[in-house]
Every structure is written in C-alpha cells, then in structure tokens.
C-alpha positions as CSV (number, residue, x, y, z in Angstrom):
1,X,-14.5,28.8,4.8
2,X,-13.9,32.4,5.9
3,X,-16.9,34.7,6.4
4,X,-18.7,36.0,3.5
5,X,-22.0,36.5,1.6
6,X,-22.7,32.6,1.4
7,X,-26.0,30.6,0.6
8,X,-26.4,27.1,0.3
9,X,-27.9,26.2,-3.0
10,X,-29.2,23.8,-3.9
11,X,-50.3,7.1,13.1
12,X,-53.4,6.7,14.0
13,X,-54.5,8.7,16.8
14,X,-57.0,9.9,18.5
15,X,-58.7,13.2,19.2
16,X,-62.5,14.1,20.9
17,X,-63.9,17.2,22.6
18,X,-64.3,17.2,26.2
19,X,-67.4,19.2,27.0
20,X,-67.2,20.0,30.7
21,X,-63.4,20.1,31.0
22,X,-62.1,22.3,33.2
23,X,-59.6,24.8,31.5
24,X,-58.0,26.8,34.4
25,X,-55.2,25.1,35.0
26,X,-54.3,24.4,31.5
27,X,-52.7,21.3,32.2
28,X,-51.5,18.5,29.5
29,X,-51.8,15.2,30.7
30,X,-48.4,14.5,30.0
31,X,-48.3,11.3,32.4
32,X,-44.7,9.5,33.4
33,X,-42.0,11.1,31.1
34,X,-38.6,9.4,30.0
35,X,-36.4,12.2,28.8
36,X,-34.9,11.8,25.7
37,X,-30.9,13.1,24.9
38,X,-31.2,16.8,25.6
39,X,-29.4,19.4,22.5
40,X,-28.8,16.2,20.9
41,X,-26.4,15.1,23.2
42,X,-26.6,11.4,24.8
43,X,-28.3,8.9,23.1
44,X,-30.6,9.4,20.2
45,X,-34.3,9.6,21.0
46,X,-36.2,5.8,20.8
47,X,-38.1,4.8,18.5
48,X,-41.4,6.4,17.6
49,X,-43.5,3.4,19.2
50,X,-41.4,3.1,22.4
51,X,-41.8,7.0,23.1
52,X,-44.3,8.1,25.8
53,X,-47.4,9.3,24.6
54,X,-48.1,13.0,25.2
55,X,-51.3,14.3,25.0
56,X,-51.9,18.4,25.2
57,X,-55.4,20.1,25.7
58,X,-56.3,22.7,23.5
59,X,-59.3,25.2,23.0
60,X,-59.8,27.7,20.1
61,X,-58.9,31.3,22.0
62,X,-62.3,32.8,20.8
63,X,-64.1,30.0,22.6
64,X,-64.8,26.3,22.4
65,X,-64.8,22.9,24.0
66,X,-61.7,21.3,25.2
67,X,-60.0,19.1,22.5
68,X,-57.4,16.1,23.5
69,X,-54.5,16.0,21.1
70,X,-51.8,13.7,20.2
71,X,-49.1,12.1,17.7
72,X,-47.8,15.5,16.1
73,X,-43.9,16.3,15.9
74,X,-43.9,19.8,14.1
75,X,-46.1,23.1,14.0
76,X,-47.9,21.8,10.9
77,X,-48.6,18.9,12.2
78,X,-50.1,20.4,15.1
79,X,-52.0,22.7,13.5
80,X,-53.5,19.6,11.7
81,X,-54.4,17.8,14.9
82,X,-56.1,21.1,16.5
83,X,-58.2,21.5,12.8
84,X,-59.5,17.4,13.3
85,X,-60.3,18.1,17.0
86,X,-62.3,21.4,16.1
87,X,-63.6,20.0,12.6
88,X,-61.7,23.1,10.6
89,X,-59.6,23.9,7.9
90,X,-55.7,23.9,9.0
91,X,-55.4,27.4,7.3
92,X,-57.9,29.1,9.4
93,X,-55.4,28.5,12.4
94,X,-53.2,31.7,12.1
95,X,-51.4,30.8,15.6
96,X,-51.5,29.2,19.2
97,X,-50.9,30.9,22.6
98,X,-50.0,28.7,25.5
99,X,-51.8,29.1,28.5
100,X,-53.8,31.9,27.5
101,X,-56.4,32.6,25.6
102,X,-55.1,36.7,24.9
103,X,-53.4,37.7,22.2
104,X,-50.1,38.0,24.6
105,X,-47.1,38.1,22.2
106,X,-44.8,36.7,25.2
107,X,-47.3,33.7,25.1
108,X,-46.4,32.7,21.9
109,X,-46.0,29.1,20.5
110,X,-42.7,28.4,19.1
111,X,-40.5,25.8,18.9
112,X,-41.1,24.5,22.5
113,X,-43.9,23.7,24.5
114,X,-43.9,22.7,28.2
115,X,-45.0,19.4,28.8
116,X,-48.0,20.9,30.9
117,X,-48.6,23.8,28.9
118,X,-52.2,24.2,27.7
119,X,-52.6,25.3,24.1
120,X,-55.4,27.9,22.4
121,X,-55.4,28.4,19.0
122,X,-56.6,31.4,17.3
123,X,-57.6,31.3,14.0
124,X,-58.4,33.9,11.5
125,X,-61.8,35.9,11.6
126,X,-62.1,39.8,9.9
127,X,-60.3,40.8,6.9
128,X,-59.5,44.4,6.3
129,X,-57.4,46.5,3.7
130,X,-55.0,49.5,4.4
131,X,-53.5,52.2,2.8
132,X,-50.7,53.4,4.4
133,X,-48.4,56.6,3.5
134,X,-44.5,55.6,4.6
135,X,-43.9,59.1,6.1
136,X,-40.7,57.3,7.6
137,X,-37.7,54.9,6.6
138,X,-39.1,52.6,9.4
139,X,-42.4,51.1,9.7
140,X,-42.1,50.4,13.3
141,X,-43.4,46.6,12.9
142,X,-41.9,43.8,13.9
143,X,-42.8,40.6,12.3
144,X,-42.9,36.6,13.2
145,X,-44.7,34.0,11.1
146,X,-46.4,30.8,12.5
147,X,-43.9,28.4,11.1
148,X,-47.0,27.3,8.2
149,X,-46.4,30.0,5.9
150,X,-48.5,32.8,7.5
151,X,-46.2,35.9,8.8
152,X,-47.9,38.1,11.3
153,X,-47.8,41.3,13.1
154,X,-45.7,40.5,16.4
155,X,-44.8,43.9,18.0
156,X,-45.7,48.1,16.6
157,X,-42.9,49.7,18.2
158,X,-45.0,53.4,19.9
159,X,-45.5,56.3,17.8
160,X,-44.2,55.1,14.3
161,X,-45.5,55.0,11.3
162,X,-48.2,52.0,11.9
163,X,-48.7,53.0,15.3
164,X,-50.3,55.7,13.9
165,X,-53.0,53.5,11.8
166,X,-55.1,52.1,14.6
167,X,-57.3,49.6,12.5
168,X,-53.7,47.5,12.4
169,X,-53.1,45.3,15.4
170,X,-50.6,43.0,16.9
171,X,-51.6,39.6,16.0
172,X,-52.9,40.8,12.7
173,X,-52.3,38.1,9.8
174,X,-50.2,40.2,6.7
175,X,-52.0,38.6,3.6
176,X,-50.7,40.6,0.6
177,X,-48.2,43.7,0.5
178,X,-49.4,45.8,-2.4
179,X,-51.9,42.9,-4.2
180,X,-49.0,40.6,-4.4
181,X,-50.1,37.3,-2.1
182,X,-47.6,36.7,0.8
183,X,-48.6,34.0,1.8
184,X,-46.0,31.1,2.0
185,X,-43.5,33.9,2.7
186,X,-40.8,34.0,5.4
187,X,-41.2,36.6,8.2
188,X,-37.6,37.9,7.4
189,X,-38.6,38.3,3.5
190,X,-42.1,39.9,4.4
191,X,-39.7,42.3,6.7
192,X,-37.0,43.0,4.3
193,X,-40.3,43.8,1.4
194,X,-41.6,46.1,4.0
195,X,-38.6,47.6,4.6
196,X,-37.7,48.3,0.9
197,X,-41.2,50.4,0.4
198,X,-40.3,53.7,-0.6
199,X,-40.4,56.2,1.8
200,X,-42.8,59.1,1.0
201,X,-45.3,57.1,-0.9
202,X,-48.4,55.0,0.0
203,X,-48.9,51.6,0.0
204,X,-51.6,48.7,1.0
205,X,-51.9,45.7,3.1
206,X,-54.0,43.1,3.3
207,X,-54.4,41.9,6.6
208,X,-56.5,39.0,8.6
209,X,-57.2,39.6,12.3
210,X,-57.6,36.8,14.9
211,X,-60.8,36.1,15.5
212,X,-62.0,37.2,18.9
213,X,-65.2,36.6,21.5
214,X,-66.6,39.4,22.9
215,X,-65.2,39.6,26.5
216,X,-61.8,39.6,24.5
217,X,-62.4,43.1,22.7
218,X,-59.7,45.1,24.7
219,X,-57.7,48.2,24.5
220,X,-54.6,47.6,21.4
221,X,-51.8,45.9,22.4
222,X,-48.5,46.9,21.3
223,X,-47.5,43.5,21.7
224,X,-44.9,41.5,23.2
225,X,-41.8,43.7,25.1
226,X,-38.3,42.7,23.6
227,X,-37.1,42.6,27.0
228,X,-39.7,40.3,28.3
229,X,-38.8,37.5,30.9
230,X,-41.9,35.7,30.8
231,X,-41.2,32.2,30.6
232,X,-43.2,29.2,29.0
233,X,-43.2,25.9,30.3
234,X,-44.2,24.7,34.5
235,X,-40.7,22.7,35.4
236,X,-41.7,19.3,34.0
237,X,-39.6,19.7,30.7
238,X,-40.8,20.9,26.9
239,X,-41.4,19.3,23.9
240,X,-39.1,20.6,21.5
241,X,-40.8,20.9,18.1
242,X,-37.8,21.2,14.9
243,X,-38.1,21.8,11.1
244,X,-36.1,18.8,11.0
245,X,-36.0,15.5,12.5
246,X,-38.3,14.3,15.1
247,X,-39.8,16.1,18.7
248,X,-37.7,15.4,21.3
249,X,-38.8,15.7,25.4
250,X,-36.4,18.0,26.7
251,X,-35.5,19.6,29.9
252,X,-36.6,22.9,30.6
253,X,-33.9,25.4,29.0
254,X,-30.8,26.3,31.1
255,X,-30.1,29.7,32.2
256,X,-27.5,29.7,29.5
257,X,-29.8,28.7,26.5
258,X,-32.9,31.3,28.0
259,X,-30.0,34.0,28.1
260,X,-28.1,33.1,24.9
261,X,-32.0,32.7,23.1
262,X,-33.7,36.2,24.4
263,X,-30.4,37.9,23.0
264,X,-29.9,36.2,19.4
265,X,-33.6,36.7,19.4
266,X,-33.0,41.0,20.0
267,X,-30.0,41.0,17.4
268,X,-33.3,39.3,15.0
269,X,-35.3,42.1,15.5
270,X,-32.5,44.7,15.2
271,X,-31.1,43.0,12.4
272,X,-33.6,41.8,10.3
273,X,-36.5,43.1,11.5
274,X,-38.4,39.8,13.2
275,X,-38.7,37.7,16.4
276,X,-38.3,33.9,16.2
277,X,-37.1,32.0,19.5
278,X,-37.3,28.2,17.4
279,X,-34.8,30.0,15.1
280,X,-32.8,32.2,17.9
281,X,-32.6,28.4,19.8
282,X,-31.2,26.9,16.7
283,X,-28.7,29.0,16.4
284,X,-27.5,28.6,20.0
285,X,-27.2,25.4,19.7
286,X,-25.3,25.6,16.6
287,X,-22.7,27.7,18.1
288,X,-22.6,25.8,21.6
289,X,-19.6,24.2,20.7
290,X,-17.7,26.1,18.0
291,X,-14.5,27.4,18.3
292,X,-14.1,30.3,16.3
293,X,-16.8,32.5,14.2
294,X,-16.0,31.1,10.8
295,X,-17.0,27.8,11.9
296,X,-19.9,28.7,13.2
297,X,-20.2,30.6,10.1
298,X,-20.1,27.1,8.0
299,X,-22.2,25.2,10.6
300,X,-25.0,28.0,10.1
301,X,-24.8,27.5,6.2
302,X,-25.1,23.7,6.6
303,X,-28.2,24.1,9.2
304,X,-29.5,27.5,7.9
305,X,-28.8,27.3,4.4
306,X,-32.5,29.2,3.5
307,X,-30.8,32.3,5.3
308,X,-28.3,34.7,4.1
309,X,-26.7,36.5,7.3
310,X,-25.3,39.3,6.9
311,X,-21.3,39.1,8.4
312,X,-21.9,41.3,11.3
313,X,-25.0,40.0,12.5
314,X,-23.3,36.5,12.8
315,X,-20.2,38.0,14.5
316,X,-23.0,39.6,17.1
317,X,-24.2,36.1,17.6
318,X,-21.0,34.3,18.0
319,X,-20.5,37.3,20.3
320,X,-23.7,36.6,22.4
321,X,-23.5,32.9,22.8
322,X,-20.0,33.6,24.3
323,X,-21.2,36.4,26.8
324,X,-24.1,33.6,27.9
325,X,-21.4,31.1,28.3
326,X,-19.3,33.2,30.7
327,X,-22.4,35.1,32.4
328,X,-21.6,38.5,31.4
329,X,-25.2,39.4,30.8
C-alpha cells in the first residue's frame, strides 16, 4: 500500500507501607533477573507464574511513606497498585517521576522503567482557571499525557504566548479547553485543539496542578530540554510497559534505540506538537526491520492504527531510524 492519508477503522498481590524506609537510593528490589526476548526477538516471554517477581518502591512526590508494589504490566495498572498502597483514588495520580521527587520533565515515566528505578507519584492538588488571549499562531506548549487519559503540560517553549501567563506551569494537568471536558483525550488531539484556537481571540483552560510540599515550591520550570540526554534506568535492564501484550524485562536500550527514540521523539514535538518516548520506541521498533517507507507505512497502520500520520512526518521517521542505524547522528 503506497503512502497516503490512511486510518485503520474499525493476581493477588501484595502491597504495605514501609515507615522508616530509606529513600535515597531509590532502589527496587528487583532481586535475580532472567531476561526475557528483548524487541520481541528470541523466545516469547514465560508464562506469567514462572516470571520473576519485581517489586518497585514508590512514595507520593509531595511526601509519604514508602509503598512496596508489585504484579502490574501497564501504566494503569500501576497507577492502581500506587492508589491501594497510598489508600487513594487512581484518578488523583496525574503522573510518576523516577528517582525524583521534582517535577523534572526528563524524569518522566514512560514506557520503561529501570529495574532499580524508584518511583514517586504526583497526584493532583490546586485547580485553577485561565483566560488566555492567542496573540500568536503558536502557543508555545508542548504536551504529553500519562497514558490514563490525563494530557498534561510537558514543556512552555520561552517567551511565547503561555510563557507569558505565569500561573500556568509545566506539569500542570489540562482539564477542559474552553468548558469542553478533555479528559480521556489524546495528547496529540488536545495539541492539534490547541493549535486550531483562533489566533487573536481569548480562550480558557482548566487546569490541575501537581500537588506539592512546601520545600518543593521553587522557581517555574520550563520543563524538560528537547535535547536532553538524561537517561532513566541504573544498568540492570527496564521493564518495558506496552499498550498491548504483557511487560517484558528488557535490556537497557542500545545506543541505536536511545538515538533512533530521542529523534522520532523531536520530529513528535515538531510535528504534532507532543513528547511521548513509549510511542517514539514503538515506532523504532516498528521500522527496525523494514525495507522501504511504504512498508513501514503499513506496519504503522497495523500497530498505530488510532494515529493518522501525516506522509512527511513518517518519511522523517523512516529517515531517522536509518541515520541511527548507520550512526550518522
């Protein structure tokens, strides 16, 4: 199928708080590790009771006692496990850091999460209501979401148009655009919303901010730098979370896969207007082993069939996976 505008249509564990843990090193007990097939190569990952049992520590970032956690194979499913440890509702968890408990962009949780990595999550705490005048055809935002239907403020690119309206934060939660509920909404479709507000005329957001102690209150961040090499994960291998099918203990990313990801993940944010390394990963290793940009054209409509690419963005992608693969960046 040549390029084109195309679209597909169509356990019990447990969890207690550990009062006097200590949190500085942030380490999961992760134990003795048998590495499942890595990209889906190899053999297919063991059955769920012959798996080794992972077990993360978590805190919530404005401050808490240390929580154990266990048994969870996707973002929701963690989020659940962190709400049982911490006795709250799953929606009040708007994201999780690793290793921190800032609201550090770079830090984020995605789709992976080193095998050592500790986890804080941050969950929501004032509400506030903006009006903004669009002085500009670019907002200057880029968004994420946390993969459970909450999209979020993940960079303010300096001096634009939000920039400018300093009660609006990185990290902030976007609630409703305009009265109409977001929530459930896709980081690119709350992007492309935002970017079809007329220019020259106001409009209001509803946002939730994370919830902070007071040693946290700190200076505005302007979020995580596109360019960043900060790297999550301590050498033991990452637990690779998918929308789809079942974790899988991987090893640490190659320098191939970190350079292929951080530069599908750029042409998101130029593109499209977002930052989302699970989905920038997916994509690399959909196109690993193509041969030609139309079929890794068809292989993203069979694995990406919610998105609607546009034609150039997937030749830059094709384009970057094959600079990776020969080192040329």
């Amino acid at each position: 199928m040549p390029l084109g505008p195309w679209r597909k249509k169509n356990k019990s564990t447990k969890e207690h708080l550990v009062e006097n843990e200590e949190v500085s090193g942030g380490h999961a007990g992760a134990g003795s590790l048998a590495k499942s097939a890595v990209n889906g190569a190899g053999l297919p990952p063991p059955p769920a009771n012959l798996r080794p049992k992972l077990v993360f520590h978590t805190q919530l970032a404005h401050g808490s006692p240390t929580g154990r956690i266990e048994g969870f194979t996707n973002v929701k499913e963690l989020y659940g496990k962190i709400a049982e440890a911490f006795n709250i509702s799953p929606p009040e968890i708007l994201f999780c850091t690793l290793n921190t408990h800032k609201i550090d962009m770079d830090k984020l949780l995605g789709g992976q999460i080193g095998l050592e990595d500790f986890i804080f999550a941050h969950i929501k705490g004032i509400k506030k209501e903006v009006e903004i005048h669009k002085t500009e055809d670019a907002l200057g935002l880029t968004i994420t979401d946390n993969g459970a239907g909450y999209a979020f403020i993940k960079r303010i690119k300096e001096g634009s148009v939000v920039d400018r309206v300093k009660v609006i934060s990185v990290g902030d939660h976007v609630e409703c655009i305009n009265g109409r509920n977001i929530v459930g909404t896709r980081h690119y479709e709350v992007a492309r919303m935002l970017k079809e507000l007329p220019k020259d005329k106001s409009f209001t957001l509803k946002l939730s901010e994370p919830m902070k102690a007071f040693e946290m209150l700190e200076p505005r961040s302007k979020g995580a730098k596109p360019a960043s090499e900060n790297k999550i994960g301590t050498g033991r291998g990452t637990l690779r979370l998918r929308s789809k099918g079942p974790a899988t203990v991987e090893e640490e990313p190659t320098e191939f896969e970190e350079k292929a990801v951080k530069k599908v993940d750029d042409l998101l944010e130029s593109y499209m207007g977002i930052r989302d390394t699970e989905l920038a990963a997916t994509m690399v290793e959909v196109g690993r082993d193509k041969k030609n940009p139309d079929e890794f054209a068809m292989a993203l409509d069979e694995t990406l069939g919610d998105f609607a690419f546009p034609d150039e963005f997937v030749f830059d992608v094709w384009g970057a996976i094959g600079d990776a693969k020969q080192g040329r960046f």
